[in-house]
VEXNUKOL-530680 format. One record per residue (C-alpha): residue number from 1; y, x, z; residue in one letter. Coordinates in steps of 0.02 Angstrom, whole numbers. Last residue first. Example, Ala and Ser with C-alpha at 12.3 -4.5 7.8 and 13.67 -1.06 7.14 Angstrom:
! residues 2
  num       v       u       w  residu
    2     -53     684     357       s
    1    -225     615     390       a
This chain:
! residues 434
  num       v       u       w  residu
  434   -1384    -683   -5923       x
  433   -1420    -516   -6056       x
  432   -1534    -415   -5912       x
  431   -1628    -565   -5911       x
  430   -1653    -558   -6100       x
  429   -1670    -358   -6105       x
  428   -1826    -396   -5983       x
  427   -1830    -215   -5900       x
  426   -1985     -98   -5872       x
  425   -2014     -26   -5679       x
  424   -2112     136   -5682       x
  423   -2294     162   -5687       x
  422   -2425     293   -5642       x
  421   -2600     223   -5666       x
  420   -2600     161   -5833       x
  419   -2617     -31   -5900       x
  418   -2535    -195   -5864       x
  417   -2347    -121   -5870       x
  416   -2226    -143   -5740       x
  415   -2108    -289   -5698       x
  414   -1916    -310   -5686       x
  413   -1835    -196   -5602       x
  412   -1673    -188   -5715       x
  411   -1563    -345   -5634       x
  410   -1629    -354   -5481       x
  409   -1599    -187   -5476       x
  408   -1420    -171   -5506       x
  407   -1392    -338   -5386       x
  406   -1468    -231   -5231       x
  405   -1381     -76   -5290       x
  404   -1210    -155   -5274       x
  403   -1257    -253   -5114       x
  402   -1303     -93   -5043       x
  401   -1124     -30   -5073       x
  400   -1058    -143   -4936       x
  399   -1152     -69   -4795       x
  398   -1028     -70   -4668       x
  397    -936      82   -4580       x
  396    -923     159   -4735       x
  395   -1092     219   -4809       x
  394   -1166     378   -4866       x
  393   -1298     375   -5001       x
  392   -1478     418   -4931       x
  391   -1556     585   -4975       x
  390   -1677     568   -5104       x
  389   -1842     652   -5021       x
  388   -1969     727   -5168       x
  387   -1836     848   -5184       x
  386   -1892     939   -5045       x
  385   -2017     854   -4938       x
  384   -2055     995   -4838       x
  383   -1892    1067   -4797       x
  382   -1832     868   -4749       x
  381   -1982     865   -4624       x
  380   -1867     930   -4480       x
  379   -1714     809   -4509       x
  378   -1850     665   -4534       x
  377   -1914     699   -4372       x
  376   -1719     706   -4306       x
  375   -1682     532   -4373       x
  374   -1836     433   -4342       x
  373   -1837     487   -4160       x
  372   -1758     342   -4078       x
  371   -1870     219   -4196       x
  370   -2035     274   -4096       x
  369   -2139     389   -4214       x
  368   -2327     281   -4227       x
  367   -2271     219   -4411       x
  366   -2301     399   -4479       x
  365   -2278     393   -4661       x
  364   -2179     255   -4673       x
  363   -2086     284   -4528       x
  362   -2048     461   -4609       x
  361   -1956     392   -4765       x
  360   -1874     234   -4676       x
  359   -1734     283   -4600       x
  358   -1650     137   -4614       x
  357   -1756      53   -4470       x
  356   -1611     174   -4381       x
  355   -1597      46   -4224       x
  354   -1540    -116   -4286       x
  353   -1390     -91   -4199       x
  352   -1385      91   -4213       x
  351   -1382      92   -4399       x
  350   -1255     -72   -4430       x
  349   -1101      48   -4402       x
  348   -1149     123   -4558       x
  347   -1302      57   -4656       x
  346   -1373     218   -4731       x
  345   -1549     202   -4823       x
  344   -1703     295   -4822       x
  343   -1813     261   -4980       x
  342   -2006     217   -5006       x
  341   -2102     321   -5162       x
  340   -2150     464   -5074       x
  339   -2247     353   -4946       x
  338   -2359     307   -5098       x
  337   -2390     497   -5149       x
  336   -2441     503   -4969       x
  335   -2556     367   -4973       x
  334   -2636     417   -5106       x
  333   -2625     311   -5297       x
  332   -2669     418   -5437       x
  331   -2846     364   -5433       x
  330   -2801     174   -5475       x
  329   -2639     118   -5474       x
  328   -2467     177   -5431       x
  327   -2297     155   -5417       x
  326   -2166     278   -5491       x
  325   -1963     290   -5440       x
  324   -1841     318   -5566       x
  323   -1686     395   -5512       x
  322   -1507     290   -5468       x
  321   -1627     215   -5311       x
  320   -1644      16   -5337       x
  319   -1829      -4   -5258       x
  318   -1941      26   -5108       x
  317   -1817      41   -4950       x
  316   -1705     -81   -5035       x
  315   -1812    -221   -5031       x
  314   -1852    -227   -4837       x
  313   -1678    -213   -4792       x
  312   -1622    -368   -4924       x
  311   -1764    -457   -4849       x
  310   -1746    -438   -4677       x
  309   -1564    -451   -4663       x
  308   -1575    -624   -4791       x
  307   -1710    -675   -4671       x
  306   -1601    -640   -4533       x
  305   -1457    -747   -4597       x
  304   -1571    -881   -4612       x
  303   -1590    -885   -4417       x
  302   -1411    -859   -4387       x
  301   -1383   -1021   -4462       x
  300   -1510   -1119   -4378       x
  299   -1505   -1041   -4209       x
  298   -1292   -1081   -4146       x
  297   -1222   -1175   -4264       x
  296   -1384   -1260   -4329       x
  295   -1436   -1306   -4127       x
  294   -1250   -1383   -4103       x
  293   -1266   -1481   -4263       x
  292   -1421   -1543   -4217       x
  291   -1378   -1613   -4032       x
  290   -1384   -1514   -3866       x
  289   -1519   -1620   -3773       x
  288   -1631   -1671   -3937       x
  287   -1591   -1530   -4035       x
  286   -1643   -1423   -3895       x
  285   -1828   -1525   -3902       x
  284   -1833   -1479   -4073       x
  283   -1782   -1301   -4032       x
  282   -1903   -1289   -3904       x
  281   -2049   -1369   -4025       x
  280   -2014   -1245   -4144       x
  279   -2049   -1105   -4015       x
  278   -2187   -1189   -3951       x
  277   -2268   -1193   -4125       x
  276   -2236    -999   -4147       x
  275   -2320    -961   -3984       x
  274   -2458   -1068   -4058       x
  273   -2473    -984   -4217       x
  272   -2475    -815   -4119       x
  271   -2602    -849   -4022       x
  270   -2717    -930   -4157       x
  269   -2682    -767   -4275       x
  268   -2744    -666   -4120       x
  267   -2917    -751   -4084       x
  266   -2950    -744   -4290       x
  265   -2945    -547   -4266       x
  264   -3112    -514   -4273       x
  263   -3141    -629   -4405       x
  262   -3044    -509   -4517       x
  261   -2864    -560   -4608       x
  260   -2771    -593   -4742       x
  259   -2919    -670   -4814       x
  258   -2852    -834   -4719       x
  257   -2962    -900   -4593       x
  256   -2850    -892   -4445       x
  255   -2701    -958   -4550       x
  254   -2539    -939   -4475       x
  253   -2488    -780   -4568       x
  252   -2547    -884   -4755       x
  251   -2645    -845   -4902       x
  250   -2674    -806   -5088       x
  249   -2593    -681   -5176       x
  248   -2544    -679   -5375       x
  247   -2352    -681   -5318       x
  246   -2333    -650   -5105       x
  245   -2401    -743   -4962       x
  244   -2393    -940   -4943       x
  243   -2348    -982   -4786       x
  242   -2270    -815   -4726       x
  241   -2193    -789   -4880       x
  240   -2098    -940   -4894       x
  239   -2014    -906   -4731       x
  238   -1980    -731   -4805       x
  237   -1902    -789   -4978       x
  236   -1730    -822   -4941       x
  235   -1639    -660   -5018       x
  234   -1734    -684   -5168       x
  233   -1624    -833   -5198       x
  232   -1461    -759   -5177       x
  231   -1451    -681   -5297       x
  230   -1558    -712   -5451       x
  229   -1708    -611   -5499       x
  228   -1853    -736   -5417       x
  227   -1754    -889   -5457       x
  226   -1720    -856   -5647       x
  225   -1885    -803   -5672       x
  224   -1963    -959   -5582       x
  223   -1822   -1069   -5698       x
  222   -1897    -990   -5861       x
  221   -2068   -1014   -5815       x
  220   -2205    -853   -5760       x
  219   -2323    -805   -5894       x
  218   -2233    -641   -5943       x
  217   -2196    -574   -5777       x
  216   -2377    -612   -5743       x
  215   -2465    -515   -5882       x
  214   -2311    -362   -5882       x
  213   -2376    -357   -5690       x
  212   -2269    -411   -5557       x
  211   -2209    -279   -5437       x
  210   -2237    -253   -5255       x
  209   -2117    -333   -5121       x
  208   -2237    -310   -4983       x
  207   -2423    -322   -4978       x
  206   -2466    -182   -5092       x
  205   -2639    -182   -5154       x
  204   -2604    -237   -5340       x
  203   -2443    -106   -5379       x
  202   -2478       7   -5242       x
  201   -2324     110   -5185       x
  200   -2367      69   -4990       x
  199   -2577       7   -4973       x
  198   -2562      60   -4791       x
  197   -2400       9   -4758       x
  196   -2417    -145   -4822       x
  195   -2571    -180   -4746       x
  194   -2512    -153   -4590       x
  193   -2362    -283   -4607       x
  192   -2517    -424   -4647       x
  191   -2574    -359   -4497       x
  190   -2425    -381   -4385       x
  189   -2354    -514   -4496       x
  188   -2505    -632   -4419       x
  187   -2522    -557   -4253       x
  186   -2328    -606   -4225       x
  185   -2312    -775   -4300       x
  184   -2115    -751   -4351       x
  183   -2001    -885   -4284       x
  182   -1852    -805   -4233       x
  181   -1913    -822   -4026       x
  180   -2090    -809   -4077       x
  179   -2038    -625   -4147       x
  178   -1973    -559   -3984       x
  177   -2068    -629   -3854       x
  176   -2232    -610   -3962       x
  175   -2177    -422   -3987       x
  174   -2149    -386   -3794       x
  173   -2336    -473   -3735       x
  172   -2407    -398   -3870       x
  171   -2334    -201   -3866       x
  170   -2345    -243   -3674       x
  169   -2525    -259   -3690       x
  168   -2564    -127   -3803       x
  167   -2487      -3   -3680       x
  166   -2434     167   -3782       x
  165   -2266     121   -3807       x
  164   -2117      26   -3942       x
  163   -2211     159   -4057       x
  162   -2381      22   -4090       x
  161   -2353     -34   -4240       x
  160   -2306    -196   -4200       x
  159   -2226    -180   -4042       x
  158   -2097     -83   -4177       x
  157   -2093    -229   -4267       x
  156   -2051    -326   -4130       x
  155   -1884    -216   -4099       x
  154   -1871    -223   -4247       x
  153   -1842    -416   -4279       x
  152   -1729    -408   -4113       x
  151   -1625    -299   -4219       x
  150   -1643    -446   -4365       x
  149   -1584    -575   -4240       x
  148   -1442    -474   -4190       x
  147   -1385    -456   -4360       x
  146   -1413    -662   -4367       x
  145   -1295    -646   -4210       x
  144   -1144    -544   -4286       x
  143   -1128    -653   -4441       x
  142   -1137    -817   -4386       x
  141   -1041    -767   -4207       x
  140    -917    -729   -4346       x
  139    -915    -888   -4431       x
  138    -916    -994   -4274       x
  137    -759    -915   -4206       x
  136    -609    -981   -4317       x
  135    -710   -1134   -4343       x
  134    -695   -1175   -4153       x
  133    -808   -1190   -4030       x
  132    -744   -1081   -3908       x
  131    -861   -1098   -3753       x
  130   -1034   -1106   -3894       x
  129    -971    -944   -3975       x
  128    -947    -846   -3817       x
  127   -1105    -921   -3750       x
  126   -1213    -873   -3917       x
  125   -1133    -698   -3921       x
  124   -1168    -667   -3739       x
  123   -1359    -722   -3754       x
  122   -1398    -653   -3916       x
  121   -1279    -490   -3830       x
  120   -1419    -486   -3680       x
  119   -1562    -492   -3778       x
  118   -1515    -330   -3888       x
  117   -1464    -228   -3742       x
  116   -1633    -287   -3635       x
  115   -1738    -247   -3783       x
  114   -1656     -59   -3801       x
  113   -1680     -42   -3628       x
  112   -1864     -84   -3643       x
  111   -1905      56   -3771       x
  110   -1799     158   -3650       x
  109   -1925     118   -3516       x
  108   -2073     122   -3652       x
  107   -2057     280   -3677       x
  106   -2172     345   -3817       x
  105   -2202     540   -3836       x
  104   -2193     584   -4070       x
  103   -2038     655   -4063       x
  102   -2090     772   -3914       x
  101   -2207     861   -4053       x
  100   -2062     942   -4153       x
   99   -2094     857   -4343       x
   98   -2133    1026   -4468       x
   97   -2339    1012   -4429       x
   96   -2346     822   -4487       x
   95   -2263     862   -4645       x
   94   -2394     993   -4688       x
   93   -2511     877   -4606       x
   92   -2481     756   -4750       x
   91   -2497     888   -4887       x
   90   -2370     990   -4978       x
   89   -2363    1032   -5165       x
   88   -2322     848   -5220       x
   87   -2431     745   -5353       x
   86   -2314     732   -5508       x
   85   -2248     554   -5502       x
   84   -2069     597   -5454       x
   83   -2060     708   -5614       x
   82   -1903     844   -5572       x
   81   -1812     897   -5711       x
   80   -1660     824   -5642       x
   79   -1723     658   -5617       x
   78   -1660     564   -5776       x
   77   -1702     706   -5872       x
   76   -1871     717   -5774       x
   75   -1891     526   -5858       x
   74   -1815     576   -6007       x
   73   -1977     715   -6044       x
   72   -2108     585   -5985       x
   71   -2017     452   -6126       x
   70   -1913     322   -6161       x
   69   -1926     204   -6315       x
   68   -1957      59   -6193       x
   67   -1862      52   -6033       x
   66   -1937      77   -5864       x
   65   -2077     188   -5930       x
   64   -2280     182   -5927       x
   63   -2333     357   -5875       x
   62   -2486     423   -5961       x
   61   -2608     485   -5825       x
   60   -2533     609   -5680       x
   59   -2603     798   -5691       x
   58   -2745     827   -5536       x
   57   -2699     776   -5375       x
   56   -2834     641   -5342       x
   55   -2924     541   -5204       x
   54   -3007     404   -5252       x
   53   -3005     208   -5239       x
   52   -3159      88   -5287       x
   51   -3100     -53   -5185       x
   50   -3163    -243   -5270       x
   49   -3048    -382   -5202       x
   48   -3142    -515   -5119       x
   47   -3141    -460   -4930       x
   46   -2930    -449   -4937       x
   45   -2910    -329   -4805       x
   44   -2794    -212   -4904       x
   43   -2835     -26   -4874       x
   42   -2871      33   -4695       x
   41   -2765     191   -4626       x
   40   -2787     285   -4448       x
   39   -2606     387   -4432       x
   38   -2661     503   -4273       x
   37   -2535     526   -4136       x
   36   -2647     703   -4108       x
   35   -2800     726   -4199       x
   34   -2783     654   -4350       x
   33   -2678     772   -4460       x
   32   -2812     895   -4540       x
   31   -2932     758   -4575       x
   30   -2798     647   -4623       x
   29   -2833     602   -4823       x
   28   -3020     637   -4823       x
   27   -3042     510   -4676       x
   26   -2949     390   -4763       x
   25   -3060     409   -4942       x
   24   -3215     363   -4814       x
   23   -3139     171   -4795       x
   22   -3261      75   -4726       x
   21   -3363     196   -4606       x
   20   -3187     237   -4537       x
   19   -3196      55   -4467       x
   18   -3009      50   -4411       x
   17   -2957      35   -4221       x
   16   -2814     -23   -4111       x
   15   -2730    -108   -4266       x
   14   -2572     -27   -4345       x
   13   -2447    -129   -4383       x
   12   -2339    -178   -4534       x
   11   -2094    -196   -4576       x
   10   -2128    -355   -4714       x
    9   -2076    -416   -4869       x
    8   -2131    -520   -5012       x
    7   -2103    -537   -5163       x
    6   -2052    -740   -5186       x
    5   -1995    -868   -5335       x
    4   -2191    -860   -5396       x
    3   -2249    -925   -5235       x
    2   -2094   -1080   -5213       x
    1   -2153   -1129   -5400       x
C-alpha cells in the first residue's frame, strides 16, 4: 500500500555529461542557449519505457479539465483570458539572454560560508537544547532544527546540480556530507532529482510528485486514497520514496541495479548507500552511548520534520496555484512549456534560511544558477515570462498561508485524464465530500 500512499518528491542533478546522440529532441531545444552555463537535458532513464517525444508549438490538443462540464473557454476565464497551455511566444534562450551573465559565476567560498552557517546552528541548536532539557525547550529546538535540516537539504541539492561550484569533487565530497548526515543516498536522489527536472510537467515521465492517471486513481483502495490525499500522511512519504519510488514506478535510490539508473553510474549509487549505512550505524551506535530517547529528541524528531519541509516545499512548487495549471503528454510536452508549469513561492523569514529554494521558476529552468542569484535572475526574466510567471503570494514572516493552499489542493488535485496531451487536474466529488 506504502507505494500507492506516496508522490514523490525531489530538488535533481545534472550529470557531468548526457549522450546527445540519445536524446536529438534536446539538442533542438538549446541549440541557441548551450554555449555558455549550458542546460544539457536527458529524458527519464528508465531503459524499458518506449521515448518517441517531439518538439511542437503548434495549437494545444483537446484539453482534459479539472472539473467536468468545464470547458477551454472557462479555463482562460479562470485565468484571465490567458490559456496556460498555449505554447509561449518566447524561447528558452530568450529567457537565457534577459538573466545578467554574473548570475550565472559559481563561488564556492560563499557556497562554503553558507555550509559553515548552517552546520554551525545544527550544532548550537542541538547543544542548547541538549544543556536545557526541558519540555519548555525541546519543542522549539524541534521546530527550528528540522528547518535546519531541510537548509542543509539544499545546500546538498545544490552540490547536486552542480551551482554549489564548478569542482565536481567538492560538489560530491560537500553533498555526501550533507545529505548522508539526514539520511538521503546522495548519487541516488541526485539522478533520480535529474530526472525530475528534466521530464518537469510530464504526467508519465515525471519523477516527482506527478499525477495519477484517471486508470490508477480509479483502481487504487479506499484506505490508499484516503492516505495519499489526507494530511498529514502525504507529508511523510519521502523515506518511502526512496525505497520504493513513486505510484506505477518501480525502483529504489540505494539500488545499483535499479532502472533508475545507468550502469555507468552503479559505482556512485554503492557510495552513497554506504555513506548512508554509516550514517545509520552512527546513530545506532549514539543510541547506544547517549540512550534512545536522547537520539529521538535531538535527530529523530527533527529528522521527520524535514521530510514534512521537503515534501510540503517540493509539492507546492508544482500544484495548488488559484489558476489552473496544465501537464503534459506526448508532443505537447517541451521542456520549457514544462518549466512553465512549476511555481515560486514566498516563505517569509524561512526564505534566507533555506536559501530562496522558493524561487523555484528559474531554478527549474536553469538548475546551474547558484541559489544566491535565484532572486535577481528571476527579477530580469520576469519581462519575458509575462503572464506565463504567477507571481508568488506574499507571506508574513512565516508561511502559514501555504498550509491553506496545501490542504485546498489535496483536496481538488486529484488525478488527470487517461487520454489527450494537455491535461488539468479533475476532482473526485466523493473525496472532496469527506
Amino acid at each position: 500500500m506504502a507505494t500507492w500512499v506516496l508522490s514523490q518528491c525531489g530538488v535533481t542533478p545534472l550529470p557531468r555529461s548526457y549522450p546527445y546522440s540519445r536524446f536529438k529532441i534536446f539538442n533542438t531545444l538549446l541549440t541557441n542557449s548551450s554555449n555558455s552555463n549550458g542546460i544539457t537535458i536527458r529524458p527519464s532513464v528508465s531503459r524499458t519505457r518506449e521515448r518517441n517525444w517531439a518538439l511542437k508549438v503548434s495549437a494545444p490538443a483537446k484539453i482534459h479539465l479539472v472539473d467536468e462540464g468545464d470547458s477551454e473557454s472557462e479555463v482562460n476565464n479562470n485565468n484571465n483570458g490567458f490559456n496556460p497551455g498555449a505554447p509561449p511566444p518566447f524561447t528558452l534562450a530568450d529567457i537565457r539572454a534577459a538573466i545578467p551573465k554574473h548570475c550565472w559565476v559559481k563561488d564556492p567560498w560563499r557556497s562554503m560560508s553558507y555550509v559553515v552557517r548552517d552546520v554551525v546552528v545544527v550544532f548550537g541548536l542541538a547543544a542548547v537544547a541538549a544543556y536545557f532539557n526541558n519540555i519548555v525547550v525541546w519543542p522549539l529546538y524541534w521546530i527550528a532544527q528540522s528547518t535546519m535540516f531541510w537548509a542543509l537539504f539544499v545546500l546538498g541539492h545544490d552540490c547536486g546540480h552542480g551551482s554549489f561550484s564548478n569542482n565536481a569533487k567538492l560538489n560530491s565530497v560537500v553533498g555526501h556530507i550533507l545529505h548522508s548526515s539526514i539520511l538521503v543516498p546522495y548519487h541516488g536522489w541526485r539522478i533520480s532529482h535529474r530526472t525530475h527536472h528534466q521530464n518537469h510537467g510530464h504526467v508519465e515521465n515525471d519523477e516527482s510528485w506527478h499525477p495519477l492517471s484517471e486508470k490508477i486513481y480509479r483502481n487504487l483502495d479506499n484506505g490508499t486514497r484516503t492516505l495519499r490525499f489526507t494530511l498529514p500522511f502525504p507529508m511523510l512519504a519521502y523515506p518511502f520514496y526512496l525505497w520504493t519510488r513513486s505510484p506505477g514506478k518501480k525502483g529504489s535510490h540505494f539500488n545499483p541495479d535499479s532502472d533508475l539508473f545507468l550502469p555507468n553510474e552503479r559505482k556512485d549509487i554503492i557510495t552513497s548507500t554506504v555513506c548512508w549505512t554509516a550514517m545509520a550505524a552512527l546513530l545506532v551506535g549514539l543510541s547506544f552511548t547517549m540512550g534512545p530517547l536522547q537520539v529521538l529528541k535531538l535527530y529523530g524528531i527533527p529528522y521527520w520534520g524535514f521530510v514534512i519541509w521537503l515534501d510540503l516545499v517540493t509539492y507546492l512548487h508544482h500544484h495548488g496555484h488559484e489558476d489552473k495549471l496544465p501537464w503534459y503528454r506526448g508532443k505537447e510536452w517541451s521542456y520549457l512549456r514544462g518549466g512553465l508549469t512549476t511555481l515560486d513561492r514566498d516563505y517569509g523569514w524561512i526564505n534566507n534560511i533555506h536559501h530562496d529554494i522558493g524561487t523555484h521558476v528559474i531554478h527549474h529552468l536553469f538548475p546551474q544558477i547558484p541559489h544566491y542569484n535565484l532572486i535577481e535572475a528571476t527579477e530580469a526574466a520576469k519581462p519575458v515570462f509575462g503572464k506565463y510567471y504567477r507571481e508568488p503570494k506574499k507571506s508574513g514572516p512565516l508561511p502559514f498561508h501555504l498550509l491553506g493552499v496545501l490542504i485546498s489542493s489535496l483536496k481538488k488535485d486529484h488525478y488527470v485524464s487517461d487520454d489527450g496531451e494537455i491535461l488539468y487536474y479533475q476532482t473526485d466529488p466523493n473525496m472532496t465530500a469527506k
